[in-house]
ZAMARGU-4260 file (C-alpha; in steps of 0.2 Angstrom, whole numbers, plus 5000, padded with zeros to 4 digits):
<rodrens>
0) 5000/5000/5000 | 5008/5015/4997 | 5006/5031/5006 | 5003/5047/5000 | 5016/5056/5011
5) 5029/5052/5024 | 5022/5061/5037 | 5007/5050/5037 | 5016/5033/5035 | 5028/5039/5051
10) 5010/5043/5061 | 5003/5026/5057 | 5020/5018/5062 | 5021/5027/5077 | 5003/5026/5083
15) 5000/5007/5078 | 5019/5003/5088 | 5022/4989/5076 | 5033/4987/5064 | 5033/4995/5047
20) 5021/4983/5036 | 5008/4997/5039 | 4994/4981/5044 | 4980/4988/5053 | 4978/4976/5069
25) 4957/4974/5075 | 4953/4979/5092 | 4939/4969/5100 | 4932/4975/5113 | 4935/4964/5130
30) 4917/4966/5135 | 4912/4955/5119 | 4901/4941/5127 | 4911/4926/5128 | 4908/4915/5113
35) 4900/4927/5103 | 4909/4941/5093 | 4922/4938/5077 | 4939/4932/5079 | 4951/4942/5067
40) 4967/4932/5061 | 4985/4938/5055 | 4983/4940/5036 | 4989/4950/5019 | 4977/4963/5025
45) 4979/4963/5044 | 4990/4961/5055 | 4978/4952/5065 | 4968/4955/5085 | 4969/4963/5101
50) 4958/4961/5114 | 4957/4976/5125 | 4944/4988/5132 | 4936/4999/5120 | 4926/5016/5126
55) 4913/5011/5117 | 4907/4998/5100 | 4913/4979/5099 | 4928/4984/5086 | 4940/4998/5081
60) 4958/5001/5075 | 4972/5001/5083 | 4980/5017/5085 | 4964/5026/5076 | 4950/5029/5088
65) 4943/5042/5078 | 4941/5034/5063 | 4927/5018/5065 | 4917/5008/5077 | 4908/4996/5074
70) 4896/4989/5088 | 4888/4972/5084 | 4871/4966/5089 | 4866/4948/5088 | 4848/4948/5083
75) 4832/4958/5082 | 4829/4954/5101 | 4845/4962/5104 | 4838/4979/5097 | 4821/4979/5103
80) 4830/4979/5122 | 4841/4993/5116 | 4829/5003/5110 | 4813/4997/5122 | 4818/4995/5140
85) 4837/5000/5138 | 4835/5015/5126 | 4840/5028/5139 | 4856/5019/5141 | 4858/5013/5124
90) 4857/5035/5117 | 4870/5039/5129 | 4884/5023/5122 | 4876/5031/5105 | 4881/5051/5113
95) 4899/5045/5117 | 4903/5039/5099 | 4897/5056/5094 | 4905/5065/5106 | 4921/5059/5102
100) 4920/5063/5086 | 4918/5045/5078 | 4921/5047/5059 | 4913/5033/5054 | 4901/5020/5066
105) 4889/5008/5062 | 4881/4994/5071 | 4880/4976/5062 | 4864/4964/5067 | 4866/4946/5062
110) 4849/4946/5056 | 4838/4953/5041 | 4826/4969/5044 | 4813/4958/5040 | 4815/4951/5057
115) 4808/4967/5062 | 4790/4959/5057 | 4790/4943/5067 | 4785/4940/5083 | 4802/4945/5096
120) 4804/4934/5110 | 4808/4948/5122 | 4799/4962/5116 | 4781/4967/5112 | 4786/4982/5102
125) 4775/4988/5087 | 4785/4982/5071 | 4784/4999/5065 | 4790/5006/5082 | 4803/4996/5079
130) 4807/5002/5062 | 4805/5021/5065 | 4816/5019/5082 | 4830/5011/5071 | 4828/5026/5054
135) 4826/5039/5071 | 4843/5033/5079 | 4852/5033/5059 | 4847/5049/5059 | 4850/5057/5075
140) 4867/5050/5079 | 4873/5047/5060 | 4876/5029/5061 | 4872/5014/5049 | 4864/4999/5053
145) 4867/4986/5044 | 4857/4970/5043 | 4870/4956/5039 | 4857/4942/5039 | 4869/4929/5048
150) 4884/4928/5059 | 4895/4924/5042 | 4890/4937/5033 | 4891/4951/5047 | 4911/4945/5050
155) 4914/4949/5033 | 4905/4965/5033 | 4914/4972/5049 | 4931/4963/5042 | 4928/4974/5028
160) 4922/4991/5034 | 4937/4992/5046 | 4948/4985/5030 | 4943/5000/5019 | 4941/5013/5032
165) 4959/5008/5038 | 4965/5007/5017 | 4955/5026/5014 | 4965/5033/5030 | 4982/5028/5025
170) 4980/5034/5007 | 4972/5050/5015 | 4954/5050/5007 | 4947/5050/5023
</rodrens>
């Protein structure tokens, strides 16, 4: 990969404490439920995973706090506690990220939206309630949902969100 200026490439050497091979490494956050969550292996593309305590989200960059986070949720029932019984405190983990001046944040469900229109185990919120509270909390807090539809496809998806957020920030698009 080359870098657009030396400045940079010192930065990401110096804020990443590795060596030069300018690999992003995947923090994951310590707080991830055991057994659940995305292992991230040593690779072309990254240098591989930490485990460390984030401020807030599942997974971020090493030496780039600023740049992505990404929070992952497990299912529909996972939302509908967030944003029914748990909404207060779900904002304000919603507040930090902006507060700190996230760049870029989503949250990845290993569901489909449609899940939003079957019955949820643990919540008898309105499907449209549901689906307004989720577009509401997009808007207010710019950050994207993404519906992966299964646990395979939201490791790729977060693989590759922190892959090309990392790749835009080195070549200093972003």
């Amino acid at each position: 990969m080359e870098l657009k200026d030396s400045k940079m490439k010192e930065e990401v050497c110096q804020n990443n404490k590795y060596d030069n091979t300018l690999l992003p490494i995947i923090i994951r956050d310590s707080r991830e439920k055991q057994g659940h969550g995305y292992k991230f292996i040593k690779s072309a593309s990254c240098s591989g995973m930490e485990v460390a305590a984030l401020p807030f989200g599942d997974y971020a960059l090493k030496g780039f706090p600023d740049l992505i986070i990404v929070e992952r949720k497990q299912d529909i029932d996972e939302i509908c506690s967030n944003i029914g019984v748990n909404r207060e405190r779900f904002e304000r983990e919603l507040q930090k990220i902006v507060d700190a001046n996230v760049k870029f944040r989503y949250i990845v469900v290993e569901d489909y939206w449609s899940s939003i229109f079957r019955p949820n185990k643990f919540s008898k919120m309105h499907p449209n309630a549901i689906f307004e509270s989720i577009i509401s909390l997009e808007i207010r807090y710019r950050i994207n949902f993404i519906f992966a539809g299964t646990p395979e496809m939201a490791h790729r998806i977060v693989r590759s969100l922190l892959m090309k957020a990392y790749k835009y920030r080195i070549e200093g698009i972003v």
